[in-house]
MMTF fields as JSON, N, C-alpha, C and O atoms, coordinates in Angstrom:
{
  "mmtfVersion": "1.0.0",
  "mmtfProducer": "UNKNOWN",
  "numBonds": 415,
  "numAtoms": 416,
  "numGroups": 104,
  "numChains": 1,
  "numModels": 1,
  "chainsPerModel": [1],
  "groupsPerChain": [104],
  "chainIdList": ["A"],
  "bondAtomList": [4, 2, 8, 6, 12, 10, 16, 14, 20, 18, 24, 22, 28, 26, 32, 30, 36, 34, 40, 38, 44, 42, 48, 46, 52, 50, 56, 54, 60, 58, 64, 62, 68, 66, 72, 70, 76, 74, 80, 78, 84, 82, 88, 86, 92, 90, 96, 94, 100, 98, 104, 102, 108, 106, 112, 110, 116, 114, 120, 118, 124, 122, 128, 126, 132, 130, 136, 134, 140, 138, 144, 142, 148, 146, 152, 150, 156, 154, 160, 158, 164, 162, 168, 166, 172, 170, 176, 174, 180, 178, 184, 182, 188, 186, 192, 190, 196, 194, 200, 198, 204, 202, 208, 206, 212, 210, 216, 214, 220, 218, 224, 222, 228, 226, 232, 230, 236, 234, 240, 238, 244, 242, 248, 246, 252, 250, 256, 254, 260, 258, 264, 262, 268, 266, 272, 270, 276, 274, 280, 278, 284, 282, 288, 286, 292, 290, 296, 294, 300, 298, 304, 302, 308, 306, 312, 310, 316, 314, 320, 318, 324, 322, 328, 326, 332, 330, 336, 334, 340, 338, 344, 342, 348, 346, 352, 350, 356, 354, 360, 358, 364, 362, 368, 366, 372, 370, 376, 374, 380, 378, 384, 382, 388, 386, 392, 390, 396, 394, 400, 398, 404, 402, 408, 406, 412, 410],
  "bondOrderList": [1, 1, 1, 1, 1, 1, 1, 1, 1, 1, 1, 1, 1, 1, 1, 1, 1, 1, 1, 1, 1, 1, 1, 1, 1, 1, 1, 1, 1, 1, 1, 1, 1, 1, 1, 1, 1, 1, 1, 1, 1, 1, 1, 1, 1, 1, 1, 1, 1, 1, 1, 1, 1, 1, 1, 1, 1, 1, 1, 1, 1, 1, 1, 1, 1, 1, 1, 1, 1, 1, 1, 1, 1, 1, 1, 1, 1, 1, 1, 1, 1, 1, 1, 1, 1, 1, 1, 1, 1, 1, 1, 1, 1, 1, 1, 1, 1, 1, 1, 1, 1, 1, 1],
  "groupList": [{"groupName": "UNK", "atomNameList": ["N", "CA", "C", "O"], "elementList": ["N", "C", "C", "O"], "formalChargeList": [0, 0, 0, 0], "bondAtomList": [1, 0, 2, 1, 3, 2], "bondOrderList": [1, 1, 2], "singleLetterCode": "X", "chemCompType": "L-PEPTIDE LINKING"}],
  "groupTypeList": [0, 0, 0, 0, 0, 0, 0, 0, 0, 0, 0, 0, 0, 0, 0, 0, 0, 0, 0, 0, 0, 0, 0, 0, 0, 0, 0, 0, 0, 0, 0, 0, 0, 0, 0, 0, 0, 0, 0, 0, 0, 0, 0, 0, 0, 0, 0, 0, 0, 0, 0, 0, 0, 0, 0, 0, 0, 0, 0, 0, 0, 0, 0, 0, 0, 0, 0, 0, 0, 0, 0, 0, 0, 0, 0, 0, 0, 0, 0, 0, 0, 0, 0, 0, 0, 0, 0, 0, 0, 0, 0, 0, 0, 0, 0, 0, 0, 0, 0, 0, 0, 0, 0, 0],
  "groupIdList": [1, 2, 3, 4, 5, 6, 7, 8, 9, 10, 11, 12, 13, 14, 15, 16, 17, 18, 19, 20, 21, 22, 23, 24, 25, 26, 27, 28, 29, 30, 31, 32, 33, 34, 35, 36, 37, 38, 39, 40, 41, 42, 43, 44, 45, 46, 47, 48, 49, 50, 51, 52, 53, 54, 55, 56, 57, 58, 59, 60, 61, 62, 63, 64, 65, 66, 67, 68, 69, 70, 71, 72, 73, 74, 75, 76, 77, 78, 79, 80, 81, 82, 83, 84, 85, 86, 87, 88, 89, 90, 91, 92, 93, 94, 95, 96, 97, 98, 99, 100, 101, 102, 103, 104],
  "secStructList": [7, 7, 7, 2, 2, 2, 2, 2, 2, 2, 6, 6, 2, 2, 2, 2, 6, 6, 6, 1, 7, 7, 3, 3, 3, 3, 3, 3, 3, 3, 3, 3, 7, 7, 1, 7, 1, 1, 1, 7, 7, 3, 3, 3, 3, 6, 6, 7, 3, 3, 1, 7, 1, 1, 6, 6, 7, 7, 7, 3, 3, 7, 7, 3, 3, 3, 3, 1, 1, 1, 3, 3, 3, 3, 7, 1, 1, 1, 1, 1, 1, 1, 1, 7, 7, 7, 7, 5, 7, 1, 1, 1, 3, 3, 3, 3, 3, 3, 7, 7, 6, 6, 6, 7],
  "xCoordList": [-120.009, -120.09, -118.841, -117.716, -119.167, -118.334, -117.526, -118.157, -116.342, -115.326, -116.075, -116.741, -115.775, -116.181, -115.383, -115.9, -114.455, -113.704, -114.627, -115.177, -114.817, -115.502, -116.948, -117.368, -117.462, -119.405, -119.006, -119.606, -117.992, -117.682, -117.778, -118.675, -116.875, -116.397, -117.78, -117.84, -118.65, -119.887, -120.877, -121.466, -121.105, -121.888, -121.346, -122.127, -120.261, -120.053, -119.947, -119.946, -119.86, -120.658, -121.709, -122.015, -122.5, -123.595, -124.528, -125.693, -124.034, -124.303, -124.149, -125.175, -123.312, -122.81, -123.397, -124.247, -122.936, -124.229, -125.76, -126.465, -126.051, -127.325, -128.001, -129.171, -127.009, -127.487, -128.805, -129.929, -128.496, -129.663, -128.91, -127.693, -129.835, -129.102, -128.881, -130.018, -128.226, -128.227, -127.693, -126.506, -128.436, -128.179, -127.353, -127.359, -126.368, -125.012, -125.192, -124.301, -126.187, -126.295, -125.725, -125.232, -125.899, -125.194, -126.237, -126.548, -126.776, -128.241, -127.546, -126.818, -128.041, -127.089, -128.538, -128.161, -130.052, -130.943, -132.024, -132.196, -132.813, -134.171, -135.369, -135.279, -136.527, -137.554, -138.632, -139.302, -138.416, -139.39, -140.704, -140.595, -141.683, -142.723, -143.443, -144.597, -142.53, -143.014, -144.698, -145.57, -144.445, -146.043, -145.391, -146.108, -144.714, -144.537, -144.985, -144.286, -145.856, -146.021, -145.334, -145.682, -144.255, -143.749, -142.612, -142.629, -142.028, -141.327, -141.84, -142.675, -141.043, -141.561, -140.907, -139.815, -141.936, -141.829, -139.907, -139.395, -139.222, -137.508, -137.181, -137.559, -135.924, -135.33, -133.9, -133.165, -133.749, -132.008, -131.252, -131.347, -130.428, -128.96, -127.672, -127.296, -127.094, -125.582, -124.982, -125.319, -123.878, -123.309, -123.489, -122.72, -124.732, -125.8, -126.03, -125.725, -126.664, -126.707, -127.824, -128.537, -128.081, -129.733, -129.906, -128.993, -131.44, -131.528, -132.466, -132.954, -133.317, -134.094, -134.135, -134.985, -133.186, -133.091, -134.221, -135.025, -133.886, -134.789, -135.224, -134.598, -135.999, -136.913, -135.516, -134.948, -135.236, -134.22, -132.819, -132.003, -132.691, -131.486, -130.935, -131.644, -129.285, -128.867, -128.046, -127.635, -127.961, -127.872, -126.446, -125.425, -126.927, -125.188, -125.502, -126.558, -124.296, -124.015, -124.313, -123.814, -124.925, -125.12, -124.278, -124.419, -123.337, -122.302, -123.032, -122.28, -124.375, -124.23, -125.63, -126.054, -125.974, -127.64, -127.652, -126.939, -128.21, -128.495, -130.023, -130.752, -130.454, -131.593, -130.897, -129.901, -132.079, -132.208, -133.733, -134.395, -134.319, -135.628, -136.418, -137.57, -135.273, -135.953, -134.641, -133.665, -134.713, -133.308, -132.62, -133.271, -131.3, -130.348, -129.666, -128.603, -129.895, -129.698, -127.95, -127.788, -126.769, -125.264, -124.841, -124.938, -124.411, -123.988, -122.383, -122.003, -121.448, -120.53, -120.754, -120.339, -121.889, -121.65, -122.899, -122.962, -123.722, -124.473, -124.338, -124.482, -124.06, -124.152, -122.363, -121.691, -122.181, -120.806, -119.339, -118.585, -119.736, -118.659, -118.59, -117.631, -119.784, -119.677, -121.462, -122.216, -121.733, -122.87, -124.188, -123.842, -125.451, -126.802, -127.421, -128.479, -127.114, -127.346, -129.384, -130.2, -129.7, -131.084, -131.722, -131.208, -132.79, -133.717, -135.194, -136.012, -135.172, -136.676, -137.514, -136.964, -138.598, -139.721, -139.508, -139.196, -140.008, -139.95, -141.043, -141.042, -142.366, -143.336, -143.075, -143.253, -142.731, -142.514, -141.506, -141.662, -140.517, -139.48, -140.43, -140.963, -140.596, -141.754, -140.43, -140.592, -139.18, -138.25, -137.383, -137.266, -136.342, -134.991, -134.256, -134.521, -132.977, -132.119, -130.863, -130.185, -130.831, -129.378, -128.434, -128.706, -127.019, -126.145, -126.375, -126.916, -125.614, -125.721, -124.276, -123.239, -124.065, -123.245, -121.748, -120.831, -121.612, -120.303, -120.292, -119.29, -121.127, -120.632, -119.749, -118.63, -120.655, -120.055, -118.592, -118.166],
  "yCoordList": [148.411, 149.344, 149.2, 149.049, 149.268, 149.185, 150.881, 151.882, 150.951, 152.085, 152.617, 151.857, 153.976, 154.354, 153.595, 153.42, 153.272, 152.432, 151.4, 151.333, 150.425, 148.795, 149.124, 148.55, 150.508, 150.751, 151.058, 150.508, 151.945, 152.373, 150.931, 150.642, 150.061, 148.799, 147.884, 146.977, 147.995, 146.748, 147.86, 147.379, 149.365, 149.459, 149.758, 150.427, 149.405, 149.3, 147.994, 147.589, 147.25, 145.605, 145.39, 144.529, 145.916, 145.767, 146.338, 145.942, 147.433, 148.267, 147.143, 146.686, 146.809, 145.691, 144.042, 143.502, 143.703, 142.566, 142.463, 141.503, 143.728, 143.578, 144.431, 144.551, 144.83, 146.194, 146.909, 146.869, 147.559, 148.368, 149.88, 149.999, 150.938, 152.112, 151.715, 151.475, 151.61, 151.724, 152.68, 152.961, 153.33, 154.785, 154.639, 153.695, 155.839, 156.049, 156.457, 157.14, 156.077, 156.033, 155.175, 154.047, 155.85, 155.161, 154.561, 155.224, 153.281, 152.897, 151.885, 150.899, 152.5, 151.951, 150.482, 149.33, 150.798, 149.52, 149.958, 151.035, 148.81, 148.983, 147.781, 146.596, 148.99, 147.656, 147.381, 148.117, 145.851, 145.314, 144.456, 143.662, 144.787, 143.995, 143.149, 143.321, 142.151, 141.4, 140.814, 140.396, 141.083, 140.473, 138.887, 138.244, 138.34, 136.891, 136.284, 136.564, 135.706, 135.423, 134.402, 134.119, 133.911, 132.441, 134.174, 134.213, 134.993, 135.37, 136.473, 137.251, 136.558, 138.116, 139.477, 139.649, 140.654, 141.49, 141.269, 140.215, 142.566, 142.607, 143.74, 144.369, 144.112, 145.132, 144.657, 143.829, 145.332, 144.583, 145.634, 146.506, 145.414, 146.609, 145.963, 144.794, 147.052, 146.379, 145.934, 146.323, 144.884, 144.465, 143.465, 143.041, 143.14, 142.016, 140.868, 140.73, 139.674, 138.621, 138.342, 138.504, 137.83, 137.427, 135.528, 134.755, 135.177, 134.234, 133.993, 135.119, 133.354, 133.617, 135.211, 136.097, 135.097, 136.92, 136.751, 137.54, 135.165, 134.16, 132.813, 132.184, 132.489, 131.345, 129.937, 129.332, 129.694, 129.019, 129.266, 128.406, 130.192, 131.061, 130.712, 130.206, 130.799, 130.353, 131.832, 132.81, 131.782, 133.196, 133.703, 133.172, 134.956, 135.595, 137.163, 137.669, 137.584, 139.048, 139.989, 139.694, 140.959, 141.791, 143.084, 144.067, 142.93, 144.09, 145.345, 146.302, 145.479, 146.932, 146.443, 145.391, 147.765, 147.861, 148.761, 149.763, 148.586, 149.466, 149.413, 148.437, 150.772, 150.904, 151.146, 151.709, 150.373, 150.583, 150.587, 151.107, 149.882, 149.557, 148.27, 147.841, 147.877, 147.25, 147.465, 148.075, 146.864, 147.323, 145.849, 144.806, 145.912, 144.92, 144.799, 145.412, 144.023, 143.115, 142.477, 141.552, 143.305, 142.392, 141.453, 142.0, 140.253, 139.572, 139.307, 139.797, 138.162, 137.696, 137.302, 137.872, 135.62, 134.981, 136.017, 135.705, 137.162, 137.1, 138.864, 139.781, 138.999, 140.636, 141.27, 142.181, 140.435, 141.715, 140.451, 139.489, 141.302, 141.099, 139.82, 139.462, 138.841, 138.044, 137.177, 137.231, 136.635, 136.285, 137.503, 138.682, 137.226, 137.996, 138.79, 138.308, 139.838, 139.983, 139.721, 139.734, 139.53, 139.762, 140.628, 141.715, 140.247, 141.546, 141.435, 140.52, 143.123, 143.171, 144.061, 145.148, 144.221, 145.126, 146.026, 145.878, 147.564, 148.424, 148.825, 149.423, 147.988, 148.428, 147.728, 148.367, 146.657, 145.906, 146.726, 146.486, 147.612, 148.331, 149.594, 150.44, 149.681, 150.648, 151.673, 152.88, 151.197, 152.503, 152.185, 151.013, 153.362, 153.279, 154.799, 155.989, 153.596, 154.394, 154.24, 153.291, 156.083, 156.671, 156.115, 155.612, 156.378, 156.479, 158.036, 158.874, 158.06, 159.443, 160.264, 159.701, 161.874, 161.877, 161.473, 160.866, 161.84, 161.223, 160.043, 159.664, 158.899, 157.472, 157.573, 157.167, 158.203, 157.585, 157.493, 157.036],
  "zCoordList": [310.115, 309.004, 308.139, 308.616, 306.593, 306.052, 305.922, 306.262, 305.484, 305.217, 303.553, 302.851, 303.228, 301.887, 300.749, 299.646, 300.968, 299.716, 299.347, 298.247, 300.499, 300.788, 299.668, 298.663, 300.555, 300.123, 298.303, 297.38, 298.158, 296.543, 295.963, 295.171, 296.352, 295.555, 295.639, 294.809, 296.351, 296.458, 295.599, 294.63, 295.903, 294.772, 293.242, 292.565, 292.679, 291.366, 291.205, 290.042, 292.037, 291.871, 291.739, 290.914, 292.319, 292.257, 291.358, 291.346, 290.434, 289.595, 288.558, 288.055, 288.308, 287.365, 287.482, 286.774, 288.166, 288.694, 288.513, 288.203, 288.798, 288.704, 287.314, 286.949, 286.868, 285.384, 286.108, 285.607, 287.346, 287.734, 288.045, 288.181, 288.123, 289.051, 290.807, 291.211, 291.573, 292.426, 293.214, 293.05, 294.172, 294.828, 295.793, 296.584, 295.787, 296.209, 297.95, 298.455, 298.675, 299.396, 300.947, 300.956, 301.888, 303.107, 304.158, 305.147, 303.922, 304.936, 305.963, 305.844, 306.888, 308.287, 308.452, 308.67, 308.311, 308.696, 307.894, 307.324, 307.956, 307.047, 308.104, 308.429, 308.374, 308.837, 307.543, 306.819, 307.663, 306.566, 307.335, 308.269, 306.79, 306.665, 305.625, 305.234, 305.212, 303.926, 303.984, 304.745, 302.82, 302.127, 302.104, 301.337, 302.445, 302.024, 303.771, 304.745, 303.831, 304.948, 305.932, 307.078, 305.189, 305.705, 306.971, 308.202, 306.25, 306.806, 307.482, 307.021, 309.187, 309.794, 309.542, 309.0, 310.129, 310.12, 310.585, 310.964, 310.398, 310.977, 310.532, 309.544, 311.906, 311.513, 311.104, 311.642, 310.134, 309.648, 309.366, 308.503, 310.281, 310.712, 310.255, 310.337, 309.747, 309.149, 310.7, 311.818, 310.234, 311.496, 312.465, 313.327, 312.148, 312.58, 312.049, 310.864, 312.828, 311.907, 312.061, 313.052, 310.918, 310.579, 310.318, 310.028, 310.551, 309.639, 309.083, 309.183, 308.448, 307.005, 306.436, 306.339, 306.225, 305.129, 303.977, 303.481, 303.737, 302.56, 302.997, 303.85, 302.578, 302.81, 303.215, 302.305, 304.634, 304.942, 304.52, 304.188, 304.56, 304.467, 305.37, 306.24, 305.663, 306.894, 307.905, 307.282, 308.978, 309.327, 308.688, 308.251, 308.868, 308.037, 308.791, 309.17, 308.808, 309.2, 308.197, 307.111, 308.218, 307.185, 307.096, 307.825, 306.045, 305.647, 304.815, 304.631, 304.291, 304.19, 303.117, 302.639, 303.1, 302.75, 301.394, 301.447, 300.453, 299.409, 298.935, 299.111, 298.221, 297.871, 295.783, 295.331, 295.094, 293.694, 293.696, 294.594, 292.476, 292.441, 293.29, 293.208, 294.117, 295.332, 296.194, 295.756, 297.562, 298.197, 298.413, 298.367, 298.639, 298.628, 299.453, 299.365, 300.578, 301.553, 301.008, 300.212, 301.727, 301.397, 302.458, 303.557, 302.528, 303.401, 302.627, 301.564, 303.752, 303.101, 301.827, 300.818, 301.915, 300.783, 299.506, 298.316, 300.098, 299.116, 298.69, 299.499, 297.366, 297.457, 297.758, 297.276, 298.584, 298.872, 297.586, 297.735, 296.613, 295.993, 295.525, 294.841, 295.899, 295.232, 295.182, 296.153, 294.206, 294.167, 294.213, 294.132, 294.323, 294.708, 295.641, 296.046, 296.113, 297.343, 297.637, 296.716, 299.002, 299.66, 298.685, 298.421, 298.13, 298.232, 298.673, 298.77, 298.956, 299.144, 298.708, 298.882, 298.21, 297.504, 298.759, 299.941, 297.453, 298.449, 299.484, 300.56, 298.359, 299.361, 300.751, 301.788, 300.767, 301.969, 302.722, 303.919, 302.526, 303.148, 304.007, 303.289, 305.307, 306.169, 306.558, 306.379, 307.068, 307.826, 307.144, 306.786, 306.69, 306.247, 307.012, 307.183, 307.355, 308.82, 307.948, 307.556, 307.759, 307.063, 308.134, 309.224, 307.424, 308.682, 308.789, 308.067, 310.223, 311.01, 310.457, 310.805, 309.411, 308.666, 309.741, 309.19, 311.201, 312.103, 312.111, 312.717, 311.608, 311.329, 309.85, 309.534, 309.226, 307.792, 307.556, 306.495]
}
């Protein structure tokens, strides 16, 4: 989990990066069930490492989760502060796991 400074500084990046609203929110995981069939169902928890986030993606740890008009998947190289982060439609998004307010 990232600290509130870290989450402030990636979503006014990402606000900017992406010219979208993105909500000031704290999402500890999200289970997706994509409509893209190459990729499976997953649960993706900050802290964790993944691999195809994207179609041969290579695995990466995921630093922190945001919801806008689709939600955004941050890793090192993608999203956190530098480059695109993951995304995914929301219909495809089935659970979204706040942090618990004693994590934040």
């Amino acid at each position: 989990m990232i600290d509130k400074q870290k989450h402030k500084e990636l979503l006014e990046y990402l606000r900017k990066v992406m010219k979208v609203h993105v909500q000031d929110k704290r999402i500890k995981a999200i289970t997706v069930n994509p409509a893209n069939h190459w990729q499976p169902k997953m649960h993706i928890e900050v802290g964790r490492y993944y691999r195809d986030l994207e179609k041969d993606a290579p695995r990466e740890k995921v630093t922190a989760i945001f919801e806008a008009a689709v939600f955004y998947v941050c890793t090192a190289t993608r999203g956190d502060l530098t480059g695109f982060p993951y995304m995914f439609a929301r219909p495809d998004v089935k659970l979204v796991v706040p942090y618990d307010e004693e994590e934040v």
